[in-house]
N, C-alpha and C positions, 0 to 999 in steps of 0.2 A: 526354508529361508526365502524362499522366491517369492512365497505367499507372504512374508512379512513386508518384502521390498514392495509387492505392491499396493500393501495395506497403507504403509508409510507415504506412498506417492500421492496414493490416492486421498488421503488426508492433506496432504501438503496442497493437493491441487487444488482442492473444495475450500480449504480455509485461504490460499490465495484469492483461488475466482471471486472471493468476497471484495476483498481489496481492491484489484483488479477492475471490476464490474462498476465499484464506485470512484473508482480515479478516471476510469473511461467516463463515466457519468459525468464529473467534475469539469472535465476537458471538451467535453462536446456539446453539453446541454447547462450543465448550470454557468460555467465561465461566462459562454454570451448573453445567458439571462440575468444574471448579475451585473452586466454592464449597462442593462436598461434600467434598473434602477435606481432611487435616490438613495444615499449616505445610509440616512436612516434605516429604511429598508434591509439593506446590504450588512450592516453590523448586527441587527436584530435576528437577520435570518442566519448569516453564518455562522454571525457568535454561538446561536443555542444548536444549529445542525454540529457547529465543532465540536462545543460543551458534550452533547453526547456521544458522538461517532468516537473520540477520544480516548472513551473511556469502554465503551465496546468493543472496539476494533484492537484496541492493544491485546486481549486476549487471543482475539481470532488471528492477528497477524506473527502474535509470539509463538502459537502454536503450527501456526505453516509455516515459519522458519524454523523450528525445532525438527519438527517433521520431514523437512526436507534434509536437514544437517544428518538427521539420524538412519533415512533412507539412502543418504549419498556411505554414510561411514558402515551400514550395513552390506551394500553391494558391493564394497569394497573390500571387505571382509570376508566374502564368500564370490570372489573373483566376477562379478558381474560388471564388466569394465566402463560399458558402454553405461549404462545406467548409472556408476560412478561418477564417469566424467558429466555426465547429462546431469545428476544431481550437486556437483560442486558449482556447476555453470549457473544454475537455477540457485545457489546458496550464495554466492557470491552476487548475482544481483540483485536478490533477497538484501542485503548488506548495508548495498551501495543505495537501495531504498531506504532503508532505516536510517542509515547517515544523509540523505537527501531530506526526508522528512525532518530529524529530529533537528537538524541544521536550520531548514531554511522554513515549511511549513507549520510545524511544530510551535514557534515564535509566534508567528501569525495569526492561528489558531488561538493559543492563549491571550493575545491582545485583544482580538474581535470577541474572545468569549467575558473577558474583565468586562468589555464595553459594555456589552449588550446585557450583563447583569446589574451593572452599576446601571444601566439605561441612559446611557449617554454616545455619543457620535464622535469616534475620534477623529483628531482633525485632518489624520494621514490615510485611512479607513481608506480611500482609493489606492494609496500608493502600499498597506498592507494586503489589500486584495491583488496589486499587479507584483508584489511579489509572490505569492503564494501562485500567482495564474503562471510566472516566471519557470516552475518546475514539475509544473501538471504534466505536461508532454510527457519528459522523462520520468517521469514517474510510472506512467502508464506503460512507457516502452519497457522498462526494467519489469514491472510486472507481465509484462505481455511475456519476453525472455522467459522468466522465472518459470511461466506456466510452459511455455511452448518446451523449455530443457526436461519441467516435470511431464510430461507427456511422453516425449522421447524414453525418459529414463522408467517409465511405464511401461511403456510398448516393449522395451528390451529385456525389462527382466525374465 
């Protein structure tokens, strides 16, 4: 079983670092390049990078949360405590992303992507980009969490 728990981790971990790698991305390198942009620019480019990440990413990120869910209730199962608790920690911020995303980024996303198909500039396009920039941070740190508990809960099995 020990070799399942780390099969599971280690799946959780590689379909997070996806996520992860691109919310860091979001937060460090596109946020401020996006703000040197014009309107146009900004809807064109987000709109079609959401249009797809959207639709790719939902599987990648559904499967490291499963992954992790099924690694935390596997260790627990065969009394690997520590790994347990390291994987409900990592499932629960797992969670609290998903409710963060489908809340507040989620919106934004499909606004910026309507626009930019319809090819048109909406008139709030700044003020849906500073919400969307509003939860980048935490987003990044709930996945940072996520991986650092999955790593732990690797190391221990």
């Amino acid at each position: 079983m020990r070799t399942l728990i780390e099969i599971l981790a280690g799946l959780a971990i590689l379909a997070n670092a996806v996520i992860y790698g691109t919310d860091v991305f979001g937060a460090i390198v596109l946020r401020p390049a996006i703000a040197a942009v014009d309107d146009r620019t900004l809807t064109q480019l987000l709109g079609h990078v959401h249009r797809i990440a959207d639709r790719r990413f939902a599987a990648i990120g559904t499967g490291g949360l499963i992954a992790a869910i099924a690694m935390a209730a596997l260790a627990a199962a065969t009394g690997h405590w520590v790994s347990t608790a390291a994987g409900a920690l990592a499932t629960l911020a797992l969670i609290i992303f998903l409710a963060i995303y489908t809340r507040i980024s989620k919106p934004v996303n499909t606004a910026l992507t309507a626009a930019a198909l319809a090819d048109r500039v909406p008139g709030n396009a700044r003020q849906l980009q500073a919400r969307w920039d509003s939860v980048i941070n935490g987003r990044a740190a709930l996945q940072t969490l996520a991986l650092a508990a999955l790593c732990v809960a690797l190391a221990a099995a």
